[in-house]
C-alpha positions as CSV (number, residue, x, y, z in Angstrom):
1,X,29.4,-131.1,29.1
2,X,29.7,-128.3,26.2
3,X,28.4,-127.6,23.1
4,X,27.6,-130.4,21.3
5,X,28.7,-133.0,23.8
6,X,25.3,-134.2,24.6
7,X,23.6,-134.6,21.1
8,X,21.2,-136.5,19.6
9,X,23.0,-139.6,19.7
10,X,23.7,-139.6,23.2
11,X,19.9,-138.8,24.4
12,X,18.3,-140.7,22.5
13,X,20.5,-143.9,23.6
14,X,19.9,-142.7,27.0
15,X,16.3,-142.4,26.3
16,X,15.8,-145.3,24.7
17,X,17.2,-147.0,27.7
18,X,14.5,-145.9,30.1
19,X,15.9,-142.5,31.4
20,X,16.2,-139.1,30.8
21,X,17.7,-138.1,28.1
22,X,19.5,-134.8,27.8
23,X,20.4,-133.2,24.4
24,X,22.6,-129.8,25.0
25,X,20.5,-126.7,23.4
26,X,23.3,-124.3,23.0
27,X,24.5,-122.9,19.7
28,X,22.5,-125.7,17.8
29,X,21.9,-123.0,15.0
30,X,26.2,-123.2,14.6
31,X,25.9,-127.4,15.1
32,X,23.4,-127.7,12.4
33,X,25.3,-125.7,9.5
34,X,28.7,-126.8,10.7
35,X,27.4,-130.8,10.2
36,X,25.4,-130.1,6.8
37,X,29.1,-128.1,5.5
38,X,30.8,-131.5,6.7
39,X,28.6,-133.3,4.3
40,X,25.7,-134.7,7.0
41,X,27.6,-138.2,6.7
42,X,24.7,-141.1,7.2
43,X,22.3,-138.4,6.2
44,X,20.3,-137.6,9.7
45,X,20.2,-134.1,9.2
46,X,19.0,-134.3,5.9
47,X,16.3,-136.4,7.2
48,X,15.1,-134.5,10.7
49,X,15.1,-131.9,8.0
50,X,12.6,-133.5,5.9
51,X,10.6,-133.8,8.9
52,X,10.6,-129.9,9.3
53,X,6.5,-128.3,9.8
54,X,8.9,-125.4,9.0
55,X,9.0,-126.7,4.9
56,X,10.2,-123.5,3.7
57,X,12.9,-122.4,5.9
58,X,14.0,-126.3,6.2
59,X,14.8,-126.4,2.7
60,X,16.5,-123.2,2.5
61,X,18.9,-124.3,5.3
62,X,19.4,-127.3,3.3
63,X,20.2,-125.8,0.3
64,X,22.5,-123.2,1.4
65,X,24.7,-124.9,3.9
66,X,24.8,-128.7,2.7
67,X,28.2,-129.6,0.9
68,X,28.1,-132.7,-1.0
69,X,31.1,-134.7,0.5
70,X,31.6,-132.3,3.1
71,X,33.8,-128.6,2.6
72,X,37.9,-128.7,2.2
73,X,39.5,-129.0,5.6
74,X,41.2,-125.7,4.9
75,X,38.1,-124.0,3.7
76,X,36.1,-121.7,6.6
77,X,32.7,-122.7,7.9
78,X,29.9,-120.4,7.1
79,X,28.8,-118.8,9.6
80,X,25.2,-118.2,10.5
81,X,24.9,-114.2,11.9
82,X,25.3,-113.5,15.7
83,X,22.6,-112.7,17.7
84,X,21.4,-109.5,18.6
85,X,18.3,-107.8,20.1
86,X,16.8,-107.8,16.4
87,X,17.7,-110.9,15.2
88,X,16.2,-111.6,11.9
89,X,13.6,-113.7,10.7
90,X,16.0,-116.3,8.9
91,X,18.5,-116.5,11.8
92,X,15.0,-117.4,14.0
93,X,14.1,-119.8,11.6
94,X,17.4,-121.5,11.8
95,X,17.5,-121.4,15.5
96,X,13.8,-123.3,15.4
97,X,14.7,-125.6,12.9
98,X,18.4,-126.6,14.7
99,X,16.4,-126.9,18.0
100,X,13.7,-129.3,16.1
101,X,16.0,-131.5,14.1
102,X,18.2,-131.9,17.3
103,X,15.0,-133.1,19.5
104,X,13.2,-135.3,16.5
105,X,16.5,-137.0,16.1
106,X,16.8,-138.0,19.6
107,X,13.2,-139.0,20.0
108,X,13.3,-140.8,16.9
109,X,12.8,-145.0,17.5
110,X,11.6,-144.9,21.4
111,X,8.8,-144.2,23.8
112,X,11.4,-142.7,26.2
113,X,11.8,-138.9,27.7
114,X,14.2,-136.6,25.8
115,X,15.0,-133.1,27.4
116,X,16.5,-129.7,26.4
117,X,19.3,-128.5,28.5
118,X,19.9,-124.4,28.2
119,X,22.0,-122.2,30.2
120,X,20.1,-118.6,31.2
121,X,23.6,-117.1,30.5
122,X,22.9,-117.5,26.4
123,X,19.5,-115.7,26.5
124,X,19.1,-114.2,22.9
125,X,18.5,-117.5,21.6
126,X,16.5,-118.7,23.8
127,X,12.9,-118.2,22.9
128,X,13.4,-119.5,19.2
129,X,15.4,-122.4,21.0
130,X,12.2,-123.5,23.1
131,X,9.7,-123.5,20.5
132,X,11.6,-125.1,18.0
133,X,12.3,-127.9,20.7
134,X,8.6,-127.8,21.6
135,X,7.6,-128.5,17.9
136,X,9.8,-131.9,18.3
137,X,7.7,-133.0,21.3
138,X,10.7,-132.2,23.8
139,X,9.9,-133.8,27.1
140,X,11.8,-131.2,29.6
141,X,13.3,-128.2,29.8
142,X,16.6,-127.9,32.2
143,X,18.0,-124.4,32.4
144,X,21.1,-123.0,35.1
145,X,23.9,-121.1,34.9
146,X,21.5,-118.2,36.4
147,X,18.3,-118.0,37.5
148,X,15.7,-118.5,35.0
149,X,12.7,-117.0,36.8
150,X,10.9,-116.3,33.5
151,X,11.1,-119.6,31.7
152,X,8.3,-121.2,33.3
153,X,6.1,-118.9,31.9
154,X,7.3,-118.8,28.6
155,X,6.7,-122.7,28.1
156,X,3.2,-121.8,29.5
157,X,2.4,-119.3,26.6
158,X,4.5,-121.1,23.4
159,X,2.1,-124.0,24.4
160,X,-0.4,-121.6,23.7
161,X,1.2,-120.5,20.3
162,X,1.0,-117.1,22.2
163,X,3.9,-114.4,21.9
164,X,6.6,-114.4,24.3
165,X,9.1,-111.8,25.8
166,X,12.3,-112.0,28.1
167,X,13.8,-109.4,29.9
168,X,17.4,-109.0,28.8
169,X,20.6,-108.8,31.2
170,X,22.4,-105.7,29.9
171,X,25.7,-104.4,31.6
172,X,25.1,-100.7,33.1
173,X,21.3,-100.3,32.1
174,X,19.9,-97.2,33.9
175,X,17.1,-98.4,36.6
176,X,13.8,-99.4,35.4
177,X,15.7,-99.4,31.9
178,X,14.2,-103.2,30.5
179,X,15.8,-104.7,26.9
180,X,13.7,-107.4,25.8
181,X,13.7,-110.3,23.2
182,X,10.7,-111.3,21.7
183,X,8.8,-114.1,19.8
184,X,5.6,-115.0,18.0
185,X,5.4,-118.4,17.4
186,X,2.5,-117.6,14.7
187,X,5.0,-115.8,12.9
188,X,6.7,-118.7,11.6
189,X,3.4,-121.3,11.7
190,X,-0.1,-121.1,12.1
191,X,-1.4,-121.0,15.4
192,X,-2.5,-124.8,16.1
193,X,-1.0,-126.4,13.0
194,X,1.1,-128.2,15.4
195,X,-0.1,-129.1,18.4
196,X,2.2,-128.0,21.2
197,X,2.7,-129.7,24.7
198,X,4.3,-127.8,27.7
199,X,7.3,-129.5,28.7
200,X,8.1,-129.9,32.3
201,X,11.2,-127.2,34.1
202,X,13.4,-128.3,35.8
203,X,15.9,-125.6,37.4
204,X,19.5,-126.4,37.8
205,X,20.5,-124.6,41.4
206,X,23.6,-124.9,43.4
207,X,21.9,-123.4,46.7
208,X,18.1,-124.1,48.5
209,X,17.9,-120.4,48.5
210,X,18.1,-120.3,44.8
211,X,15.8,-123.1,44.5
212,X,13.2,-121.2,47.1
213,X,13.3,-118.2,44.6
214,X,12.2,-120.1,41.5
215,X,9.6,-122.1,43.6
216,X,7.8,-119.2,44.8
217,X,8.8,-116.3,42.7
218,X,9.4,-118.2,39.3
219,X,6.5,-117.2,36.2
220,X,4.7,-120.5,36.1
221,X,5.4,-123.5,38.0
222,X,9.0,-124.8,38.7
223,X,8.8,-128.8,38.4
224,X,11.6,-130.0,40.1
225,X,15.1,-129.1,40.4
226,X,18.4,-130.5,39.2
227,X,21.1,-129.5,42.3
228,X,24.3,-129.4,41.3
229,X,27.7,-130.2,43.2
230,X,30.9,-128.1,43.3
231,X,32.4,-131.8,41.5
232,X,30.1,-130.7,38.6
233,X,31.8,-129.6,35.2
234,X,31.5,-127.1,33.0
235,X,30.6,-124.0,34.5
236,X,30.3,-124.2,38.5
237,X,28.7,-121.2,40.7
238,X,31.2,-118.9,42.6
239,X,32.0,-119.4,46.1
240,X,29.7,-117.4,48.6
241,X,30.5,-114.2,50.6
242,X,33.2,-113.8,48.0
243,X,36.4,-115.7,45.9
244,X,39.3,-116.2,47.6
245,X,41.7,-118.2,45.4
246,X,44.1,-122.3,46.7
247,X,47.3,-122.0,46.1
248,X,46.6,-123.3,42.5
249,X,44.6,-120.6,42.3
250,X,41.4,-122.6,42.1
251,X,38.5,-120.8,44.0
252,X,37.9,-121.9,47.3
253,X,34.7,-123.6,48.7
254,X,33.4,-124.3,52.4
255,X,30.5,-125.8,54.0
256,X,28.7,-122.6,52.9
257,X,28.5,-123.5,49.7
258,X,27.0,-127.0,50.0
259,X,23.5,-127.4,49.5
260,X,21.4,-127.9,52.1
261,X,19.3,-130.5,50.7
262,X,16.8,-130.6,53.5
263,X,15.3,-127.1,52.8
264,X,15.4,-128.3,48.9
265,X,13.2,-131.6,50.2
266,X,10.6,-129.2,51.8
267,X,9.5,-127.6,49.0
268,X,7.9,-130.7,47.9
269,X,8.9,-131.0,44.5
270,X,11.3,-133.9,42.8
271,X,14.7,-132.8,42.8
272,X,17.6,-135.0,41.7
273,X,21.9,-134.6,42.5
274,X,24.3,-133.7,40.2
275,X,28.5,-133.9,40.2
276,X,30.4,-137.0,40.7
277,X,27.3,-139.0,40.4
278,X,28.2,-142.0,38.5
279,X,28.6,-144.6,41.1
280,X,26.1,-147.2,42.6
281,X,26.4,-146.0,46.3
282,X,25.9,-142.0,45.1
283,X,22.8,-143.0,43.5
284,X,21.5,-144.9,46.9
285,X,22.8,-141.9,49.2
286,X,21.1,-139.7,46.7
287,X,17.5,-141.9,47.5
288,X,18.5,-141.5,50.8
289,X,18.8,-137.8,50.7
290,X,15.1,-137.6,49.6
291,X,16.3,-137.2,45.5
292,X,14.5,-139.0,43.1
293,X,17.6,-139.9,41.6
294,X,20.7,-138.5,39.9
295,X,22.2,-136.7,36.7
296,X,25.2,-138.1,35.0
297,X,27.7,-136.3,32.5
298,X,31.1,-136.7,32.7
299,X,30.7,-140.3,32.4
300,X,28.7,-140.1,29.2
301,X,31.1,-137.4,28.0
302,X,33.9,-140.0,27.2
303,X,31.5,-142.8,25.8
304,X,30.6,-143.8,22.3
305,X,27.6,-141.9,21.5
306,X,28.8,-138.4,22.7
307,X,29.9,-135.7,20.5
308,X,32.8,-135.3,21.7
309,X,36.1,-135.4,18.8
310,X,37.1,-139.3,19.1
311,X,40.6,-137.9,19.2
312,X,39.7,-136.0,22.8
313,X,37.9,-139.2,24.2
314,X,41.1,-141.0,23.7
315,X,43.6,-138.9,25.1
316,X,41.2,-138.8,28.0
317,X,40.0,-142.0,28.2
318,X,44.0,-142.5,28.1
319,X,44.9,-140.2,31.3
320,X,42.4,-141.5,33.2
321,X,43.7,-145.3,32.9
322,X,47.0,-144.0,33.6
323,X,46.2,-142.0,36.5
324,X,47.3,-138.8,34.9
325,X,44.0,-136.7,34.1
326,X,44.5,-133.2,35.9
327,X,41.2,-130.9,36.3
328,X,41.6,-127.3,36.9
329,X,38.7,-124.9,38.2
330,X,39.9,-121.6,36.0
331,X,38.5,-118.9,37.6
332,X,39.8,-116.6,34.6
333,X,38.6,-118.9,31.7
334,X,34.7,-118.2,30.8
335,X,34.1,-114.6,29.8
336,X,31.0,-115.4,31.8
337,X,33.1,-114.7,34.8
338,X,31.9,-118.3,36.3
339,X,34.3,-120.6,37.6
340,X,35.0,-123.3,34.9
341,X,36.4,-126.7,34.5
342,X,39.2,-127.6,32.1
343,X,40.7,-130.7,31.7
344,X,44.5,-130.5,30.6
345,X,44.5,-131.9,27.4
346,X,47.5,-131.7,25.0
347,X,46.7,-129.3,22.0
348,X,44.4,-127.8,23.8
349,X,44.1,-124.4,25.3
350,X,44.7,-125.8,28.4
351,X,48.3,-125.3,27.6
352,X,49.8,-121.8,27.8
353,X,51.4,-122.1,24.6
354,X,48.6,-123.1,22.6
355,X,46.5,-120.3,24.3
356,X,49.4,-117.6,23.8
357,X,49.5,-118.6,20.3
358,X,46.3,-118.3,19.8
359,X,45.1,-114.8,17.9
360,X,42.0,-113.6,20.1
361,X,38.7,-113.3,17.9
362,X,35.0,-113.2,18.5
363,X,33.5,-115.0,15.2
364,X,30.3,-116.8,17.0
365,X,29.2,-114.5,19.9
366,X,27.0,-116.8,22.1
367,X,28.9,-115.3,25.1
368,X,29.0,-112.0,24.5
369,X,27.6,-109.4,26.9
370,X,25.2,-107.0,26.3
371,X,26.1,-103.4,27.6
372,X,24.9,-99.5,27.6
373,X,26.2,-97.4,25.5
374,X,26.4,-93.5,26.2
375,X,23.8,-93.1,23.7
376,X,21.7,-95.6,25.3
377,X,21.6,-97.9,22.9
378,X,22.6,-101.8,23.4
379,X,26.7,-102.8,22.3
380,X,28.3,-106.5,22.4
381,X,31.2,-107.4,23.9
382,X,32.8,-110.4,24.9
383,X,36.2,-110.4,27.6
384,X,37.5,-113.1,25.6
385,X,37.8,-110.9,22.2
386,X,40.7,-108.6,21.2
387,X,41.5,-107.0,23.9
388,X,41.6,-103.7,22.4
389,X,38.5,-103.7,20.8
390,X,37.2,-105.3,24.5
391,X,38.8,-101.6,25.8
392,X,36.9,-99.6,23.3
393,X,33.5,-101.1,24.2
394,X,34.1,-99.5,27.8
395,X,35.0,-103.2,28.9
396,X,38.1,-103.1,31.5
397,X,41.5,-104.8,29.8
398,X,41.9,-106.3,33.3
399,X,38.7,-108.6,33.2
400,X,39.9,-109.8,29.5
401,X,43.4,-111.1,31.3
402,X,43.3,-115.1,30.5
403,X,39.6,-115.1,29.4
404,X,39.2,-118.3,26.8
405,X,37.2,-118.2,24.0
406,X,34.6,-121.1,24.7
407,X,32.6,-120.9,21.6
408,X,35.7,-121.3,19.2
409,X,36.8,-123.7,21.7
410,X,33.9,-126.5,22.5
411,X,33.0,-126.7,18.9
412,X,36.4,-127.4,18.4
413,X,36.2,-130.3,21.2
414,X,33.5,-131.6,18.8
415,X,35.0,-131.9,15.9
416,X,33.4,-128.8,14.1
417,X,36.9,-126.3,15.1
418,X,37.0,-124.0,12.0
419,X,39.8,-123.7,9.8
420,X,42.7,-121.2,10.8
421,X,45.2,-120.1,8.2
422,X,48.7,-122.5,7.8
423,X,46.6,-125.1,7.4
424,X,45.3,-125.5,11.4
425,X,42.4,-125.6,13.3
426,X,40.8,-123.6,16.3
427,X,42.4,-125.4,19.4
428,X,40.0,-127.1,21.7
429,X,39.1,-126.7,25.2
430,X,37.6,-129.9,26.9
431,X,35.7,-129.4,30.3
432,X,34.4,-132.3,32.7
433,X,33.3,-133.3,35.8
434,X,35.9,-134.3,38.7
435,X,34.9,-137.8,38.3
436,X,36.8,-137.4,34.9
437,X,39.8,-139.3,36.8
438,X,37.7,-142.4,36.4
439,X,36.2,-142.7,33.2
440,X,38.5,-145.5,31.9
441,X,36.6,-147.6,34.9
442,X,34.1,-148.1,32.3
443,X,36.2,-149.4,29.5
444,X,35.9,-152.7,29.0
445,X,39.0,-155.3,29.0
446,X,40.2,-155.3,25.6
447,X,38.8,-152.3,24.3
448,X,39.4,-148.8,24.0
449,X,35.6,-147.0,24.4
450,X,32.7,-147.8,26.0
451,X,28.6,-147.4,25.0
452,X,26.4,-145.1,27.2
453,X,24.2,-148.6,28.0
454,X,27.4,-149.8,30.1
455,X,27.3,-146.5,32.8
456,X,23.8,-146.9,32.7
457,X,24.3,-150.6,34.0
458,X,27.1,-150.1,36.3
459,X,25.4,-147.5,38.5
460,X,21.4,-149.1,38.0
461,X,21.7,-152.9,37.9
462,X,23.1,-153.5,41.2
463,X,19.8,-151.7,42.7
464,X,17.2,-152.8,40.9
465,X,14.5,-153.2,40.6
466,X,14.2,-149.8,43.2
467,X,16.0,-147.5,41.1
468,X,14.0,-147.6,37.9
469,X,13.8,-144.3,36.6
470,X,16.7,-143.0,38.4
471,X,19.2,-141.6,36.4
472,X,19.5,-139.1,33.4
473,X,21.1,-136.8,31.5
């Protein structure tokens, strides 16, 4: 879905409602200043705040980013510092707390199961992310976007309140050359003070090969798996044996890159489809298929309780009632290098004018890469930055070529877009599932939005009572 898209809101009215729900873990350190600078309106950070073990650091954040009313629309956000290898104590604290007050707030009011979605891509927060989701009771753990063979493990020893390390991905690394991040939980509370469950892991895979990997191979156990679709959005897996590109110049996928499903089935753990799911009869071929159930996003995307900027839901919600939504698979937009969906939005960097116009900057850094220098030390770099400055990090100009900033971008599609001089904003770029055609199918006659209990109706009631439990998010 994005940053942001999947808050608190939107998991806890999920989980409220009997199934899983999904708050998104990236950038949450970003989320939670950018909300308190916009004045907190209703006061919920304020209050997860208050709920803090982390008292100290809690109030600190409080006082240093909250803005009485909210900042001046033309006024810059502050920004938290980027990550590094060395990240410092207070940017760990923050990273806990955001991870905590997310999590408390969707738990808050039910008995239902709220998870944590990361992707493996963004690993220097990730450690701080999982504890301070952990201290909030967090339910699950879903990770893709790689192959997160080491999670497992680390949800073992945070339970523990032992310390925890993860080996770093760093571009041109000599062999047997490791970078790692670490954390001690007792470093920011006593060991015990609170008392720390193990969430389950589930693994988000696109292949039974992957999924075989992380079932036998992964540092503690894998639970399950979510299997994702090539209808999924936000960032999809590359085609195997190699891109070749439709004339659109959308990647191109075969029956190699299906999943097999049957292989996935063997290895006797709960797995559950993903992409284009919303819909009565995918959830009854997914039971069929052996999946315990499905996952939804798109579809809770576009309704009430997501995060999305009211202003995007609209123009979608509007396209798709019309019959005009177009979805691209960019090849070239995620400095990842991942194909990724876009929705062609006006406004948005979906356009080539609004991209072009755009001045290239790299202000929040969750995508950067890390590389070798000559001198062996670790740089940061990010294909979606200047390109100059790309060039003088020994990146190639020719991988920079139509790169979008997503950071900048998603929080944009949010609502929380900093402020750009002449009085504009950071453009937005929306991503979605293919099923975003279809949204308006959930719009009630007479209205213009929709709640996240109506999907949740339209694809479970009709079943019932066998598909309890089936869906999430």
């Amino acid at each position: 879905m994005g940053i942001g898209v999947s808050n608190w809101q939107l998991a806890r009215a999920v989980a409220a409602a009997g199934q899983l729900g999904v708050v998104s873990g990236t950038a949450l350190n970003t989320i939670l200043i950018r909300r308190l600078q916009q004045g907190d309106p209703g006061g919920a950070m304020r209050w997860a705040l208050d709920q803090c073990p982390l008292r100290a650091a809690a109030d600190r954040i409080a006082a240093r980013y909250f803005v009485s009313g909210g900042k001046a629309a033309d006024r810059r956000f502050a920004h938290a510092p980027m990550f590094n290898t060395t990240p410092s104590h207070e940017l760990l604290e923050l990273t806990v707390v955001a991870n905590y007050v997310e999590v408390r707030l969707a738990k808050e009011g039910h008995s239902g199961v709220v998870g944590l979605n990361l992707l493996e891509k963004i690993q220097l927060p990730t450690l701080a992310s999982l504890f301070g989701a952990m201290l909030a009771g967090v339910d699950c753990v879903l990770m893709g976007a790689g192959i997160p063979r080491a999670i497992p493990g680390v949800l073992d020893a945070l339970a523990a309140w032992q310390p925890v390390k993860l080996n770093l991905a760093v571009v041109g690394a000599a062999a047997g050359e490791e970078t790692m991040a670490h954390f001690d939980p007792t470093a920011f509370l006593p060991a015990g003070s609170v008392p720390l469950r193990r969430p389950a892991f589930l693994a988000i895979v696109s292949s039974s090969t992957l999924a075989t990997t992380l079932a036998r191979k992964a540092s503690g156990h894998v639970d399950g798996f979510v299997v994702e679709g090539l209808s999924a959005g936000g960032h999809n897996a590359p085609p195997r044996g190699g891109t070749t590109l439709s004339a659109r110049g959308e990647p191109v996928y075969g029956p190699r890159d299906e999943a097999d499903l049957a292989a996935i089935r063997a290895l006797g753990r709960p797995f559950w489809l993903a992409g284009s799911c919303a819909f009565p009869a995918r959830l009854r071929a997914a039971h069929a298929l052996g999946a315990a159930g499905v996952q939804i996003g798109t579809a809770f995307a576009f309704c009430e309780e997501s995060g999305l900027d009211p202003a995007v839901k609209n123009a979608v919600l509007a396209q798709s009632a019309a019959g005009s939504t177009t979805l691209f698979t960019d090849p070239r937009a995620s400095p990842t290098g991942l194909p990724f969906k876009v929705v062609d939005v006006a406004g948005t960097v979906s356009r080539d004018d609004v991209y072009a116009a755009r001045e290239r900057a790299c202000d929040l850094g969750y995508l950067r890469q890390l590389y070798r220098r000559e001198d062996g030390t670790t740089g940061y770099r990010c294909p979606a930055e200047p390109i100059a400055d790309f060039e003088k990090k020994g990146g190639d100009p020719a991988d920079a070529v139509g790169r979008k900033c997503l950071c900048n971008g998603l929080f944009a599609a949010i609502g929380l877009g900093d402020a750009l001089p002449g009085g504009k904003t950071e453009p937005a770029i929306v991503t979605a599932g293919a099923d975003v055609a279809e949204v308006a199918r959930f719009v009630p006659p007479g209205k213009t939005s929709y709640p996240a209990a109506d999907v949740l109706r339209f694809v479970i009631e009709a079943l019932q009572p066998a598909c309890a439990g089936a869906v999430g998010r």
